[in-house]
C-alpha positions as CSV (number, residue, x, y, z in Angstrom):
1,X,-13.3,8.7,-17.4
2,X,-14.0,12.1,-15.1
3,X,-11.9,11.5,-11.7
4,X,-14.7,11.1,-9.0
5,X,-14.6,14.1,-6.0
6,X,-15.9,13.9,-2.4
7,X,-18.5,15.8,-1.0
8,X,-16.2,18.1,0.3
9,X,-14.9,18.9,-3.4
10,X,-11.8,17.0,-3.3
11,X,-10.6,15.0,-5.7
12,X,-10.4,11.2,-5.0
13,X,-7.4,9.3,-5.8
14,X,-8.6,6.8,-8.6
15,X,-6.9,2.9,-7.1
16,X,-6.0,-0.1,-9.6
17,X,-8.1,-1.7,-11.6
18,X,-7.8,-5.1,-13.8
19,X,-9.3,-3.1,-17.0
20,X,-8.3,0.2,-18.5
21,X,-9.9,3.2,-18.2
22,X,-8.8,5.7,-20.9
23,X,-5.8,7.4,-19.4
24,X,-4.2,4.3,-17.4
25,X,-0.6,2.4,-17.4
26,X,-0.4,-1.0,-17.7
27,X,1.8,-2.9,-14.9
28,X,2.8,-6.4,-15.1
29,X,2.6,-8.3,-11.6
30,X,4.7,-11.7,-12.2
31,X,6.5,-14.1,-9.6
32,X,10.2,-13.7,-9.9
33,X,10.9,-17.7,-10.3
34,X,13.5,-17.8,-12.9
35,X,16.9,-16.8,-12.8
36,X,16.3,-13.9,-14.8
37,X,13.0,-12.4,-12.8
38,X,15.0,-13.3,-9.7
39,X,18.2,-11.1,-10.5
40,X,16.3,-8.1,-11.9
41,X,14.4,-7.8,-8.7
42,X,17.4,-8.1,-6.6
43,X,19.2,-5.7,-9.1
44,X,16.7,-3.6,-7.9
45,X,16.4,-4.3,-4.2
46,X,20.3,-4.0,-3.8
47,X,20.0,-0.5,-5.6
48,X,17.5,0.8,-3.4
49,X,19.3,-1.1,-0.1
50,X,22.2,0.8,-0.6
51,X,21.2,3.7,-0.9
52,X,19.1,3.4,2.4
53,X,22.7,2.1,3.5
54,X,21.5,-1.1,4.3
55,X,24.4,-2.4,2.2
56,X,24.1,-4.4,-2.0
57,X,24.6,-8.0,-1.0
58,X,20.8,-8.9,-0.4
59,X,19.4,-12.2,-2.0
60,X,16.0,-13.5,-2.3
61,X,14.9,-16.4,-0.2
62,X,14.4,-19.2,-2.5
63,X,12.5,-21.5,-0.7
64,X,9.2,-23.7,-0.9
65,X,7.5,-21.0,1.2
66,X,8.4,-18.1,-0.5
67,X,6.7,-16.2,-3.3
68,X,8.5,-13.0,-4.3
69,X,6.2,-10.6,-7.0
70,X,7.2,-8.1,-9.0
71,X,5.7,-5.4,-10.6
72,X,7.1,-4.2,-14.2
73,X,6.6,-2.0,-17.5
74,X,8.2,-1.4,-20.4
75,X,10.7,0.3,-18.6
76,X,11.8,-2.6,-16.2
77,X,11.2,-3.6,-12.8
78,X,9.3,-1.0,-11.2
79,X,8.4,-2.8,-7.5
80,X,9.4,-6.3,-5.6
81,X,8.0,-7.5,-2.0
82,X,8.5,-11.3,-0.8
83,X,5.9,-13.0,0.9
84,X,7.5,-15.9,3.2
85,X,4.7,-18.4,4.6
86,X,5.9,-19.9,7.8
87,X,7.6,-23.5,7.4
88,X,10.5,-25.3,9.2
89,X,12.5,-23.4,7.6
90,X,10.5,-20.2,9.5
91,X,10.9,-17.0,8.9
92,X,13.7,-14.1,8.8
93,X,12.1,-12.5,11.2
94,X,13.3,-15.4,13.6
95,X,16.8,-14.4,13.9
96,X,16.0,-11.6,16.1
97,X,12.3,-12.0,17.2
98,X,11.6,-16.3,17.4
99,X,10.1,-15.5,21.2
100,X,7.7,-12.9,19.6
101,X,6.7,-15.2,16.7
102,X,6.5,-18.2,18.4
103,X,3.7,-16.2,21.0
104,X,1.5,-16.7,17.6
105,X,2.2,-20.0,15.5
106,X,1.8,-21.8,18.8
107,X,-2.0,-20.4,19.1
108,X,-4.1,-22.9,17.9
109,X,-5.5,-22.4,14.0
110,X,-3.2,-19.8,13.3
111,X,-0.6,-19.7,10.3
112,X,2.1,-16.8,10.3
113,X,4.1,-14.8,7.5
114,X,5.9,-11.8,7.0
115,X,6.9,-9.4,3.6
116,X,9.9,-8.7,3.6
117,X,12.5,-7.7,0.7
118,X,9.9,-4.6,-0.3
119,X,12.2,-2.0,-2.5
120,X,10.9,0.5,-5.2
121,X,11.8,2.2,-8.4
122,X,13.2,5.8,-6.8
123,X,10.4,7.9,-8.8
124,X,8.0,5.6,-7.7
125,X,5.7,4.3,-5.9
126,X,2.4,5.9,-6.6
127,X,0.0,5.2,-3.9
128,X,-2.2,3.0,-6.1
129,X,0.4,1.1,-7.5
130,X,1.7,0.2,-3.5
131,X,-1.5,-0.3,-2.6
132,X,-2.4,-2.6,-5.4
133,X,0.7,-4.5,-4.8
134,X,0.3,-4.9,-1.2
135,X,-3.9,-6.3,-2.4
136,X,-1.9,-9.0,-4.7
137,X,-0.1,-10.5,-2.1
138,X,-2.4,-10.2,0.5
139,X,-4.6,-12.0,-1.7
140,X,-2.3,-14.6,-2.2
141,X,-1.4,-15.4,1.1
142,X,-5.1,-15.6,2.6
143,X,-6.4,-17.5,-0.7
144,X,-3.3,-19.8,-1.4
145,X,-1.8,-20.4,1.6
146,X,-4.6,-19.2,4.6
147,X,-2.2,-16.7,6.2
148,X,-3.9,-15.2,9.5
149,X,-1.1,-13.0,10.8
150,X,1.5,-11.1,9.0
151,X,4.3,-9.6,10.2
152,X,7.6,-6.9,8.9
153,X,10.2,-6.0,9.9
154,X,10.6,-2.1,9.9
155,X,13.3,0.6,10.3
156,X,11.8,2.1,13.5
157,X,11.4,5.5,11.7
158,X,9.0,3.5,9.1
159,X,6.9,2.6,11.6
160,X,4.5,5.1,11.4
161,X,3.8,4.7,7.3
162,X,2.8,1.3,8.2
163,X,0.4,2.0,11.1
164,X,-1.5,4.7,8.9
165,X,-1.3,3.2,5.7
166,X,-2.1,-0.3,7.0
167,X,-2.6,-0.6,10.1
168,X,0.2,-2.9,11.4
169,X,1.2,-2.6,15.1
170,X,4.2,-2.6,17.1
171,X,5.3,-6.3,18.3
172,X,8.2,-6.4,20.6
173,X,11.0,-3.8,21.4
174,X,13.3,-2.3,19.1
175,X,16.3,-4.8,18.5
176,X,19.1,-4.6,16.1
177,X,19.0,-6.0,13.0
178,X,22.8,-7.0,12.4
179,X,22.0,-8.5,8.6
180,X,21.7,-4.9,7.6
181,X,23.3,-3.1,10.5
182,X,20.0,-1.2,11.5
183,X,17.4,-1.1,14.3
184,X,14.5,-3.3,13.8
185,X,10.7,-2.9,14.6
186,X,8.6,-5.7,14.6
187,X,5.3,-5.0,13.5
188,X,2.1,-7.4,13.2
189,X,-1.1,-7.2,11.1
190,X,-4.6,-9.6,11.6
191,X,-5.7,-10.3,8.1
192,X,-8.8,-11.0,8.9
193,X,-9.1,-7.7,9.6
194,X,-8.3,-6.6,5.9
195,X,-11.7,-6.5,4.6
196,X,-13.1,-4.4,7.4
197,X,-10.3,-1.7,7.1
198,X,-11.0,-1.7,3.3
199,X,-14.5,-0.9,4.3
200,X,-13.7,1.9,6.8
201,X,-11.0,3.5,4.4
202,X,-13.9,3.9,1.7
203,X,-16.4,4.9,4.2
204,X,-13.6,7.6,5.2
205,X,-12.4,8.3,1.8
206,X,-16.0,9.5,0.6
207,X,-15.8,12.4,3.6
208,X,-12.6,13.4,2.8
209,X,-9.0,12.3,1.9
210,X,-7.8,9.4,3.2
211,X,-3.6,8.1,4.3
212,X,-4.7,4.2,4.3
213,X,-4.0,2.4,1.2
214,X,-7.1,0.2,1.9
215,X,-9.0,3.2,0.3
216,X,-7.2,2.6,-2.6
217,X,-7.4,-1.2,-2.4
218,X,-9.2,-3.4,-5.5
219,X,-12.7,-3.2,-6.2
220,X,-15.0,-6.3,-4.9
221,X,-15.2,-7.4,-8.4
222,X,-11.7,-7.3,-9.0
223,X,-10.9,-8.8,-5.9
224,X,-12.8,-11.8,-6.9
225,X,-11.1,-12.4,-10.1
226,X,-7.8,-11.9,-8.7
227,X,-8.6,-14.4,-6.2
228,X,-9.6,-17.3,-8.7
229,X,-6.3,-16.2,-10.6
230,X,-4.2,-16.0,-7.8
231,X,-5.1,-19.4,-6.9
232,X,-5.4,-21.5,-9.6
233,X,-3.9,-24.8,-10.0
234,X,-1.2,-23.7,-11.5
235,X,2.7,-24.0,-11.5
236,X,5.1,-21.5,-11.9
237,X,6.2,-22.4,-14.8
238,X,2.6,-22.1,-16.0
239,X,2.1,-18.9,-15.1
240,X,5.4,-17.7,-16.9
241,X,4.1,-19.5,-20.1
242,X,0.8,-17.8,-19.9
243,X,2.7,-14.3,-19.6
244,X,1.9,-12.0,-16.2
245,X,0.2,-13.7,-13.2
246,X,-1.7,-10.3,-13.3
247,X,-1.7,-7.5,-15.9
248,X,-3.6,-4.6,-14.0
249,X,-3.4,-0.5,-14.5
250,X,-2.8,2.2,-12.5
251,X,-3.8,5.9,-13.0
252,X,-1.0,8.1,-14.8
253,X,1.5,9.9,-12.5
């Protein structure tokens, strides 16, 4: 399939799709909810810790409330984020920012979570691959669990990746971070908002090139599928019996 251009003449960068296309590599987007699944994505996220110097003694919050994905090929785990949904048992981002946090579960209708535990293959990742990623678990957590507000906790010098890529704002000072010996930025995204900002970044995207992953975000169709499969009534242990929660493919680096 031809690689669609603007009208500018520059080449658009083709997002994730749920069928192949000719020239496409297949990723596997599971939950990591076996011992196995669980240690390969922390083999990975201790790897990629380290070497930020956050330290290699991270674990995976194991939870009701937590769903951790990861995304893999034939090569291993390529990707892992962890989506927490706010219980008693709250949120990681408590330790440091409860006052900030509590400012929103206390508004009425309104159910928080954060990502947190995101760490990638060093040669990776592509922006549609990230972006489709993020999609999947922002689909989860509005579909499954009716999320309205997410939040991350960010190095300070990440901060501006995840205003222009996402648009998450700044929450809160800058406070330390003692479980990995780092400043922290809290940072706080609507989802509501999602569908508009997938909107825009197309709109923008068709002018010229766009930073925002939301260009690169599923198609409506796809969206809908992965919504239905994302919240089927399901266990865990069914969706590891039935293979991949999602099989989708990303353009060829």
């Amino acid at each position: 399939m031809p690689t669609p251009w603007t009208a500018a003449g520059v080449q658009i960068e083709q997002r994730a799709a749920l069928a192949a296309r000719g020239f496409d590599k297949a990723v596997n987007v599971h939950l990591a909810d076996t011992t196995e699944k669980r240690e390969d994505a922390c083999v990975l996220l201790n790897r990629r810790y380290a070497w930020r110097g956050y330290g290699d003694h991270h674990t995976l919050p194991s939870h009701c409330g937590c769903a951790t994905f990861a995304a893999s090929d034939e090569t291993g785990v390529l990707g892992t984020v962890t989506l927490v949904v706010d219980s008693e048992a709250r949120l990681a981002a408590d330790r440091i920012f409860s006052d900030v946090l509590d400012s929103y579960r206390n508004r009425p209708e309104r159910k928080i979570c954060e990502l947190s535990r995101l760490a990638f293959d060093s040669g990776l990742p592509s922006k549609p691959l990230l972006a489709a990623l993020f999609h999947i678990v922002f689909i989860y957590g509005y579909h499954r669990h009716r999320c309205t507000d997410l939040f991350i906790e960010v190095n300070p010098r990440h901060r501006r990746f995840y205003e222009a890529m996402l648009g998450f704002k700044s929450v809160g000072a800058v406070r330390t971070n003692l479980g990995v010996g780092a400043p922290s930025q809290l940072m706080w995204l609507e989802i509501a908002t999602i569908r508009r900002r997938m909107l825009d970044a197309q709109w923008d995207v068709a002018i010229g090139p766009s930073r925002s992953l939301y260009a690169l975000f599923f198609s409506n169709d796809d969206v809908a599928t992965l919504a239905e499969t994302l919240t089927a009534d399901k266990t865990p242990d069914e969706f590891c019996e039935n293979g991949p929660m999602v099989r989708i493919f990303v353009p060829e680096c």
